[in-house]
C-alpha positions as CSV (number, residue, x, y, z in Angstrom):
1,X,0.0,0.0,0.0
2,X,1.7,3.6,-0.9
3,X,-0.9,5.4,1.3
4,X,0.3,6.8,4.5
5,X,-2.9,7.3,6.2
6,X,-5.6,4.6,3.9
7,X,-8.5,4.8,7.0
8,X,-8.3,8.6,6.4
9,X,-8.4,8.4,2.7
10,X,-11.7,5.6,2.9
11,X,-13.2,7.8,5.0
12,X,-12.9,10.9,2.4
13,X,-13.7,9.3,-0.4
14,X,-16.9,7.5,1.1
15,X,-17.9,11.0,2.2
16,X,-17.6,12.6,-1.8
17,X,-18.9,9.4,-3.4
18,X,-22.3,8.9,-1.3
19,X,-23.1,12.8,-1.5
20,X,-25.0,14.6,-4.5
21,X,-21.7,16.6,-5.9
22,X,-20.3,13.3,-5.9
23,X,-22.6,11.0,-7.3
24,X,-20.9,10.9,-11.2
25,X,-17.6,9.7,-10.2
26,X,-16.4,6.0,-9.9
27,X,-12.8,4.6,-8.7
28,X,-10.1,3.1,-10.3
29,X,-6.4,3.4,-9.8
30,X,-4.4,4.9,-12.6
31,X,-0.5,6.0,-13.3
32,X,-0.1,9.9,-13.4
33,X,2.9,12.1,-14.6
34,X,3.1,15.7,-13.3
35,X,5.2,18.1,-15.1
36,X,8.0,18.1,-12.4
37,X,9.0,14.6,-14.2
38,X,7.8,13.2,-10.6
39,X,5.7,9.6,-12.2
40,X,3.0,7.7,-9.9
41,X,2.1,4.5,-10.9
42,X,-0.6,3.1,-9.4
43,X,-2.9,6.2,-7.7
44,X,-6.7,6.0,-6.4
45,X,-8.1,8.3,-9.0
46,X,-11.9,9.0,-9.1
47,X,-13.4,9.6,-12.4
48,X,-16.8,10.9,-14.2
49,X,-18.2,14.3,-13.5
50,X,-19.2,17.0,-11.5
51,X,-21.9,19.0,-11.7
52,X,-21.7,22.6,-12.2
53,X,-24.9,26.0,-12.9
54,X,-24.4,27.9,-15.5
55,X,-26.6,30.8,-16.3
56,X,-29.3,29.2,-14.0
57,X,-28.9,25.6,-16.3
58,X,-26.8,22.5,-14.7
59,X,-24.1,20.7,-16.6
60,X,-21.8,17.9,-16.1
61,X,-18.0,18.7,-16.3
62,X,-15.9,15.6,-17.1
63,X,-12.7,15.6,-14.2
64,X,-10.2,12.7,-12.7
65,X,-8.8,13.4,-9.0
66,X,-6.2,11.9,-8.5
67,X,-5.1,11.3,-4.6
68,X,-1.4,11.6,-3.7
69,X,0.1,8.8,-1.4
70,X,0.5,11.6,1.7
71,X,-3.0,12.4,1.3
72,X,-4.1,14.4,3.5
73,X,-0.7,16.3,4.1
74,X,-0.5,17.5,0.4
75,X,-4.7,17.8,-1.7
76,X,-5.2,15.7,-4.6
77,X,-4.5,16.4,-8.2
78,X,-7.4,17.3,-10.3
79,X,-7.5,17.3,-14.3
80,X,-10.5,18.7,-16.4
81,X,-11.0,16.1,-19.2
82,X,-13.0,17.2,-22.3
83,X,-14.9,14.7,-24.3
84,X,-14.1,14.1,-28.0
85,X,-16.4,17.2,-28.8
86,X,-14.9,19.4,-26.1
87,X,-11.5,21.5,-25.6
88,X,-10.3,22.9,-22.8
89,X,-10.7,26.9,-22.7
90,X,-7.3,28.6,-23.2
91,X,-6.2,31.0,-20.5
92,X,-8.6,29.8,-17.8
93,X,-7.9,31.2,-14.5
94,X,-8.4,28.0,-12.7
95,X,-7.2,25.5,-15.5
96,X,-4.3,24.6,-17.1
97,X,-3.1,24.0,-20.7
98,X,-3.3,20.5,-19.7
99,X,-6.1,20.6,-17.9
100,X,-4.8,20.8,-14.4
101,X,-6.9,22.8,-11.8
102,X,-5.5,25.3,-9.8
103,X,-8.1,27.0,-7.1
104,X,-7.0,28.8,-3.8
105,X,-8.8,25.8,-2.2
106,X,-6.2,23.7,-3.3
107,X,-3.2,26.3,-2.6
108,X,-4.5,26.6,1.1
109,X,-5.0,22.8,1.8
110,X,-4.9,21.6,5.0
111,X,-5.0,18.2,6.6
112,X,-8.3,19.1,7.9
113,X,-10.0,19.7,4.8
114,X,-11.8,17.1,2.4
115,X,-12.5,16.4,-1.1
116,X,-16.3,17.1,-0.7
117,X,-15.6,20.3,0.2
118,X,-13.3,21.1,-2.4
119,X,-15.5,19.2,-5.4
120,X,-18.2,21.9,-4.1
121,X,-15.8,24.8,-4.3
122,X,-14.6,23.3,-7.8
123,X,-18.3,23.3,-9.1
124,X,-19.2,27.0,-7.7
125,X,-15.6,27.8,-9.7
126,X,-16.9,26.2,-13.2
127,X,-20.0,27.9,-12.2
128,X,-18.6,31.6,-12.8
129,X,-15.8,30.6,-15.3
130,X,-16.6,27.6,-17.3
131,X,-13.7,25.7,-18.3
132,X,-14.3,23.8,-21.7
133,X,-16.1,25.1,-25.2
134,X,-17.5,22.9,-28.0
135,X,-15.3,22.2,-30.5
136,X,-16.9,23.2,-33.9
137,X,-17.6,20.6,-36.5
138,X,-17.6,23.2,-39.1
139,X,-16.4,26.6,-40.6
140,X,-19.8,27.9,-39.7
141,X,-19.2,26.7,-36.4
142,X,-16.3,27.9,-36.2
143,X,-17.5,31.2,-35.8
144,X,-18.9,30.4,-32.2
145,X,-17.4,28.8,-29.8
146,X,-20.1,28.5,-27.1
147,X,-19.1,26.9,-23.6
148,X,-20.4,23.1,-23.4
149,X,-20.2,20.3,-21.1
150,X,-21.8,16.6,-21.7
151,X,-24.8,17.5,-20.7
152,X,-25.2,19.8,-23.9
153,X,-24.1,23.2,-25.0
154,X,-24.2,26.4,-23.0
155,X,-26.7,29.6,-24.5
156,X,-25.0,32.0,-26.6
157,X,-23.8,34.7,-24.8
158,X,-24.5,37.1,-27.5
159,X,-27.9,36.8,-26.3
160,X,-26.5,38.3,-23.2
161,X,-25.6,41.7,-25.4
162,X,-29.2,42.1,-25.6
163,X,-29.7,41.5,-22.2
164,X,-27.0,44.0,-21.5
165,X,-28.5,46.6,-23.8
166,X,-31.3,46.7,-21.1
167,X,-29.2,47.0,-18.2
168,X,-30.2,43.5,-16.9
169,X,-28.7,43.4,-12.8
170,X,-28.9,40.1,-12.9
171,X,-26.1,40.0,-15.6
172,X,-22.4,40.7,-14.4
173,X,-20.5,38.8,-16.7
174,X,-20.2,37.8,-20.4
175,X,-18.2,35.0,-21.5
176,X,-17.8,36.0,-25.3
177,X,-14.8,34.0,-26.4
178,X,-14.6,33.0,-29.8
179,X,-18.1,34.5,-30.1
180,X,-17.7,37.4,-31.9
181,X,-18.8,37.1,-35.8
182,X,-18.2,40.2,-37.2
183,X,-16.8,44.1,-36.0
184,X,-20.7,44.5,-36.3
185,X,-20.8,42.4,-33.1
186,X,-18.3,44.4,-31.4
187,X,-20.1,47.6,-32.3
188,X,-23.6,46.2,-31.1
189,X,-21.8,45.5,-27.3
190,X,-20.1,48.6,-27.1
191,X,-23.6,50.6,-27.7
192,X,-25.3,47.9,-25.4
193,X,-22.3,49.0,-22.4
194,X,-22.9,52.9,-22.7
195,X,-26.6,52.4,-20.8
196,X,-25.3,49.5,-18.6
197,X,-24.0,49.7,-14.9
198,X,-23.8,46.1,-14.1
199,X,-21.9,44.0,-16.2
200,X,-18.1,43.8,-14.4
201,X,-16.2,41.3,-17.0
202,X,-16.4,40.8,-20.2
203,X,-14.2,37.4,-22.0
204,X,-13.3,38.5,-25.4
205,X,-10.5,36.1,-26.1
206,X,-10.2,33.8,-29.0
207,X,-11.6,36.9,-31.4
208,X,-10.5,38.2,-34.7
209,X,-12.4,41.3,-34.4
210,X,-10.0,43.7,-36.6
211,X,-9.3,47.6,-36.3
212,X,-12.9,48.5,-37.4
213,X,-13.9,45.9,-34.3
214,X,-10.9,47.9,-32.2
215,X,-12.1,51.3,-33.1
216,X,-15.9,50.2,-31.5
């Protein structure tokens, strides 16, 4: 057994597989490779998804955790892994190129703390920022990359420019990466922003909007 402390780690993973945020992920052991060239071969590793809300609708983000053999001492490893249809979002505060998850929960881990816990934190995280898009299965597609999990594919959030142009307070952020078809788009937010006062953050990675698209 590599696990320093298996009664606590049964305990933990018992608590996150018999509660709701839990209830997508199944166990099996698996070899990981971190980037410090530090290689585990044989780690507990739960696997499925978690659930996350999303403009008010739930979806289901595919993730591996992956618990270290000093758990609890050190938090487990956790990996975003798209589906066939999915990519990862580049530049995602909380996720790495390759998917990794960095979240303060993590960063602050103590002995005391627990993987239900920090699933819930994860999914209030993806929540606010989700991290994968559907990958488009054509050039038209291409034109909009809206955020997707497996449970289907997030609302367009050029719909949220409308709802902008109305000075919605429900609305504080719009993810528009990848959204943006033409400079006409860019002009149409920036005259939806001069009437609003709630929306904080605006995503506009991933566009090609162009100096007409700059000048708006």
């Amino acid at each position: 057994n590599i696990y320093h402390d298996p009664t606590r780690i049964s305990s933990d993973v018992s608590a996150l597989l018999s509660a709701p945020i839990g209830r997508n992920l199944v166990s099996a052991c698996n070899p990981l490779a971190l980037e410090d060239g530090t290689n585990h071969n044989n780690l507990l590793t739960l696997k499925g998804t978690i659930e996350m809300v999303f403009r008010g609708d739930k979806y289901n983000i595919p993730i591996e955790i992956y618990i270290p053999p000093v758990f609890p001492m050190n938090p487990p490893y956790i990996y975003v892994r798209p589906a066939e249809n999915m990519s990862t979002k580049e530049n995602h505060r909380h996720v790495g190129s390759d998917g990794r998850v960095y979240m303060p929960y993590l960063h602050k881990w103590k002995p005391t703390s627990n993987m239900t816990e920090m699933c819930l934190v994860l999914s209030s995280l993806f929540g606010k920022h989700p991290p994968v898009y559907e990958q488009p299965v054509s050039s038209v597609a291409a034109a909009s990359h809206n955020f997707a999990a497996i449970a289907g594919t997030m609302p367009t959030e050029l719909d949220n420019v409308a709802r902008a142009s109305k000075n919605d307070p429900t609305l504080t952020e719009i993810n528009l990466y990848g959204g943006m078809r033409s400079a006409e788009d860019v002009t149409r937010l920036a005259f939806a922003l001069t009437s609003n006062t709630f929306v904080k953050e605006i995503d506009l990675g991933g566009n090609n909007i162009g100096d007409e698209g700059a000048v708006s």
